[in-house]
N, C-alpha and C positions, 0 to 999 in steps of 0.2 A: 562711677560715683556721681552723685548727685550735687550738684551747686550749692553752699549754705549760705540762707540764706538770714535776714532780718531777724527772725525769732527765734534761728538760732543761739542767739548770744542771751537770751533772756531779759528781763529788766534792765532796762540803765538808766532808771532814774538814780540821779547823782553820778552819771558815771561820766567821766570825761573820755570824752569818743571822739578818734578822727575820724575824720570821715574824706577821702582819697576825691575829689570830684574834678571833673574837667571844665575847666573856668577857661581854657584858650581858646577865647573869642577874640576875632578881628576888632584891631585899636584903628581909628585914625584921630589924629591930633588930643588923642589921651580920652577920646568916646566910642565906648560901646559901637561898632555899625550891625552889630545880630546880634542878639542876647540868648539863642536856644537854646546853647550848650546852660546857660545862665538858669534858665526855666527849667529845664530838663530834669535839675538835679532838687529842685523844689520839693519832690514829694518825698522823697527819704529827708531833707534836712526836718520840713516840718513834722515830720514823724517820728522824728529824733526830741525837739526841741516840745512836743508835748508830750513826750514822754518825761519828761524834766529832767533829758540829757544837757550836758556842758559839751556843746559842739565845736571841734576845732578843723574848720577848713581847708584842704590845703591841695596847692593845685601849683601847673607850670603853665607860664603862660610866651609862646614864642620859643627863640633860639638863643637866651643871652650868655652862651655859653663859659658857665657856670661863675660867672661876675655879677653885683649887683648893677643895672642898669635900668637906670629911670623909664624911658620908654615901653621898659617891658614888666612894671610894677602893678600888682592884682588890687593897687585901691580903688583905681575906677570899677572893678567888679564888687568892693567888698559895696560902693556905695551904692552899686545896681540891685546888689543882694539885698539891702538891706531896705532899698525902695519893693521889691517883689515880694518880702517877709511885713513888709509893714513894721518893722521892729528895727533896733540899734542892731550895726554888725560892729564889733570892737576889729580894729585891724594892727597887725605885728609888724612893725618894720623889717624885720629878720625872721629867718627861718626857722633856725632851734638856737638863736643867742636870745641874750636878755629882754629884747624887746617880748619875741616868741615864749622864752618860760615865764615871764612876769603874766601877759596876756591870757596866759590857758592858764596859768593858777587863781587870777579873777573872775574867773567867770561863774555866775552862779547857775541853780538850776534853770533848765531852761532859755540860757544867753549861748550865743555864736561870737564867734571870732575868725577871722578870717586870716590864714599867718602869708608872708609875702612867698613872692615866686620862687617856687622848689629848684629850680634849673639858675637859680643865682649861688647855688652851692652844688660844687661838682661832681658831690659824695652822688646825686642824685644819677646822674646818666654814668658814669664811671665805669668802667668798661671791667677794670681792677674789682673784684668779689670783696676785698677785706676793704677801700675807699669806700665802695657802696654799703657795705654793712652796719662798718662805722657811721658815715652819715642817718642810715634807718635807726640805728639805733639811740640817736639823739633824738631823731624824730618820735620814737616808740617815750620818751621820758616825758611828752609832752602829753600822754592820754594811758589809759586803760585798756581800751579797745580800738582795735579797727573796723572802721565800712568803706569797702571799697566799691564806689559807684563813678568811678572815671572810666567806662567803656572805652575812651578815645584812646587811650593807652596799656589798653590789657595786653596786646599784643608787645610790648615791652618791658624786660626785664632790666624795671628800673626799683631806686631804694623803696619810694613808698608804694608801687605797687604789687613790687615781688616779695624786696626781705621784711617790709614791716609787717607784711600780713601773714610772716614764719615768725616773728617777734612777738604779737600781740594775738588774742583771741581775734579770728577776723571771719568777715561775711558777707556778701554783695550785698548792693541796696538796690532798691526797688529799678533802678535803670539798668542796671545793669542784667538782673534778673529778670526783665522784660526785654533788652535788647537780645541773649540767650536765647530767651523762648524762641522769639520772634525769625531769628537766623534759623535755630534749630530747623523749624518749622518749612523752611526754604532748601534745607537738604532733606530733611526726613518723612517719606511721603507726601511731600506738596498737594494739594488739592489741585485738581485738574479742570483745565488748561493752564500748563505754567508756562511762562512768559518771562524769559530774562531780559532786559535792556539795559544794552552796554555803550556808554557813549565815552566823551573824556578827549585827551588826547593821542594817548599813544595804544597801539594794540598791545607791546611788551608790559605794560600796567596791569594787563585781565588775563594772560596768557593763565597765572592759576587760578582764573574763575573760570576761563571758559575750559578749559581742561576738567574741572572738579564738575561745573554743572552741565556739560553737555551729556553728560548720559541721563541726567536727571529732570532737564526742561523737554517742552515741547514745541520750543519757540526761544528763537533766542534772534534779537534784534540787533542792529548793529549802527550805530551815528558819529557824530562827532569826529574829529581826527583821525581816529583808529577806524573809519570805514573805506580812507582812499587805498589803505594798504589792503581792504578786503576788495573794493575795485579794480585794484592794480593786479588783483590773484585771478581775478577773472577778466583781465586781457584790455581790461580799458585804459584809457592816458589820463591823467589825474593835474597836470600842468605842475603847476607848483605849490599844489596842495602836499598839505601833511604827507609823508610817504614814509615806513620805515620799511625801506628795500630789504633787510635782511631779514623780515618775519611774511616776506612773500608765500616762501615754500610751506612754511609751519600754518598758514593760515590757508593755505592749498588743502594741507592734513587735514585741517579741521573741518572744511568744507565735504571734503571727502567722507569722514567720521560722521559727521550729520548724515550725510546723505546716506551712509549703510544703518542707523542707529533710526530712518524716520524722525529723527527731527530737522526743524525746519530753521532754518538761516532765511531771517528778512533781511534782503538787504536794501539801501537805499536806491531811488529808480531817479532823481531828481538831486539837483543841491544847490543852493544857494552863491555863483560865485563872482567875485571882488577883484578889481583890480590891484588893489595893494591892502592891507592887514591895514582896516580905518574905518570911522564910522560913517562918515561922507565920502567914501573910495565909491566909483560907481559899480553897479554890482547889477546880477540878473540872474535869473533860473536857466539852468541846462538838465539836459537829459543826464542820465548817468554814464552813458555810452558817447558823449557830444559834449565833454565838460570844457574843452580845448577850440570846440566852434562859437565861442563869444568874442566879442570886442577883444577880451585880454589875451584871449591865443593860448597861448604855451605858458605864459605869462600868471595867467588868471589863479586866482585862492580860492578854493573851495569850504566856504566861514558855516555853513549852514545846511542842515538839509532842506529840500525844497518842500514843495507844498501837497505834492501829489504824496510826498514820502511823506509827511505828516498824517495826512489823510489814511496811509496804508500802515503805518507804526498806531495809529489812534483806534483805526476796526480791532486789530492784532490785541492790544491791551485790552480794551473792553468787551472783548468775546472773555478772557482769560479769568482765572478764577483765582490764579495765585500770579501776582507780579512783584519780579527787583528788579529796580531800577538805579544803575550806578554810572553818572557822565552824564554831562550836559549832549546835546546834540548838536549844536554849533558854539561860536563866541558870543553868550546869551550876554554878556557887558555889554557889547555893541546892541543898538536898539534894533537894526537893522538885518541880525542875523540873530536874533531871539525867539521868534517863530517856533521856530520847530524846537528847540525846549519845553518854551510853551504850550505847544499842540501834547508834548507827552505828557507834561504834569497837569493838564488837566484832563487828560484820558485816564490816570492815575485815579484821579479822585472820582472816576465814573464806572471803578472794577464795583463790580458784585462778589465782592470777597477780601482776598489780605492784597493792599497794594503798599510796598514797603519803600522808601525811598533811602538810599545806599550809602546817607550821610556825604560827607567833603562838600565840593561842587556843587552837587546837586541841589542838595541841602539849601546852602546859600542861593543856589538860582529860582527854588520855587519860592524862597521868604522876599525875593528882590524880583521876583514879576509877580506879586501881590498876593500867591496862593497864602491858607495860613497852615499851621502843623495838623490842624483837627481835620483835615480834608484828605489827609491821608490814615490808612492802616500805623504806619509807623514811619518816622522819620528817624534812622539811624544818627546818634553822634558821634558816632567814628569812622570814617571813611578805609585808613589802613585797615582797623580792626577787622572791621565790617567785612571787608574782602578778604583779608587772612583767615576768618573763619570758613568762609564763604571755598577757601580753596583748600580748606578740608587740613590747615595748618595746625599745630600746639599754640595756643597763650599761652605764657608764663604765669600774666594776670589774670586767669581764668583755671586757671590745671593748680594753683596754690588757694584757691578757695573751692575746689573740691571737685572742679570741673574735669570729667574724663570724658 
């Protein structure tokens, strides 16, 4: 079955529509510090909102587990919204109380409102079917229809992304119906040379990507934390680098599986390492085989890939004609071990074809070493999502608006 989408639902001039979006962007001191997920959802609102829809917002922002809490309130985004709309955002102190029905019954054609954090009512994550139901269905009193355009959360079955959209006429919005495409497109038939890059911290985080896309890539790269336990599988000493000993064996398998399947495992030949986890710690380049012969010994962290591995992760991409890219490849915070993040996201933006970046991390790492989102094919906004599809999983938010 096919995903329904926008025009499925028909006209909604005059219709009051929620619309499901992911506004959980990082706060500090009550500011905005990445607005993408913010941006992202722009093009379904305003194509909502010239249609002369009554648009009602509504998103979680954080873990305020399901209490109101200041720190984690959606007004800084209603007022970011409503700087990127050029127009008034009205915002609801509550969720489906007074504040929330008074707000969606004011608004007229073509006005937004923005209602407060979903996850400050516990109907919303509630584990319980008749908690969660009931709360969707307070939420369902406050619109006519649904659009669900919060990708960052399809892979949970939560009130407003699962049961309002079994309550109300409901149908993805243009992000979400681009994020689909765009995944699909990364399991089904890839264009060739495909090129996966996997960085991040731990190897147990990708165990079902790499499982899902190793029959399917022709290159699959390897950085970040999650490469000392590919190190460690090929017999090197890692100090007191990242290690998760007990996915030795399984990432043995996987080396093994490549190597009967033709494809290729790049692994790192170089890496950046550190006397202690700092940004002033003093630090140097080792071989991959000799990460243990520096200053720190046994001692030493390995923060980064190195330069020669940059250089061989950067040909690797740019020969390729479809790339994902999910995990930073060192602690791209630290300025010092940023590098080789940097060398991928900008080999990314030099593919001759779809270079896709795997939302979370990433996401964040290429807006904060200056890249911008147009330099890439597509910048995911869901990191879990992104990957649960990627490992060939069910959404609940995606199998309930028609996705099989």
């Amino acid at each position: 079955m096919a995903l329904r989408t926008l025009d499925s639902l028909g006209s909604l001039a005059g219709k009051r529509v929620i619309v499901r979006v992911d506004f959980n962007v990082p706060l500090k001191d009550g500011v905005i510090t990445d607005d993408g997920r913010v941006r992202a959802a722009l093009p379904t609102l305003t194509r909502l909102l010239d249609q002369g829809a009554r648009v009602i917002a509504c998103s979680h922002l954080g873990r305020p587990d399901g209490a109101p809490d200041p720190k984690y309130s959606l007004a800084p985004v209603a007022e970011r919204l409503s700087e990127l709309l050029g127009k008034p955002v009205a915002f609801a102190a509550d969720t489906v109380g007074a504040s929330a029905t008074d707000t969606a019954a004011g608004l007229a054609d073509g006005e937004i409102a923005v209602i407060e954090n979903l996850r400050f009512n516990q109907g919303e994550t509630a584990k319980d079917e008749g908690e969660r139901r009931a709360f969707a269905e307070q939420l369902a009193a406050l619109g006519d229809v649904l659009v669900s355009d919060g990708f960052g959360v399809v892979h949970r079955k939560q009130a407003s992304v699962y049961d309002l959209a079994e309550l109300l006429p409901s149908a993805a919005g243009f992000l979400i119906e681009k994020e689909v495409d765009v995944l699909d497109r990364l399991t089904e038939n890839p264009e060739r040379p495909y090129a996966v890059v996997l960085g991040g911290s731990k190897v147990s985080d990708k165990l079902g990507v790499i499982e899902h896309l190793l029959p399917r890539a022709d290159k699959i790269l390897v950085g970040g934390g999650m490469m000392y336990t590919f190190l460690a599988a090929q017999g090197h000493k890692v100090g007191k680098s990242l290690l998760e000993q007990d996915q030795i064996e399984t990432v043995k398998g996987y080396l093994a599986q490549a190597a009967e399947r033709g494809v290729e495992f790049v692994l790192p030949v170089d890496a950046v390492v550190a006397a202690s986890f700092s940004a002033d710690a003093a630090h140097e380049v080792a071989d991959a085989d000799a990460l243990e012969e520096t200053p720190a010994g046994a001692d030493g962290l390995g923060l980064d890939i190195g330069p020669k591995t940059s250089a061989l992760f950067a040909d690797a991409i740019r020969a390729s004609k479809t790339v994902f890219w999910n995990g930073p490849m060192g602690v791209f915070e630290l300025a010092p071990f940023a590098d080789g993040t940097k060398a991928v996201a900008q080999a990314l933006t030099e593919v001759d074809g779809l270079s896709v970046v795997g939302g979370g991390d990433s996401a964040a790492a290429v807006r904060q070493l200056g890249f911008s989102d147009d330099q890439f094919g597509h910048i995911s906004t869901g990191g879990g999502a992104s990957l649960e599809f990627l490992e060939g999983k069910k959404l609940p938010g995606l199998e309930v608006l028609g996705w099989a």
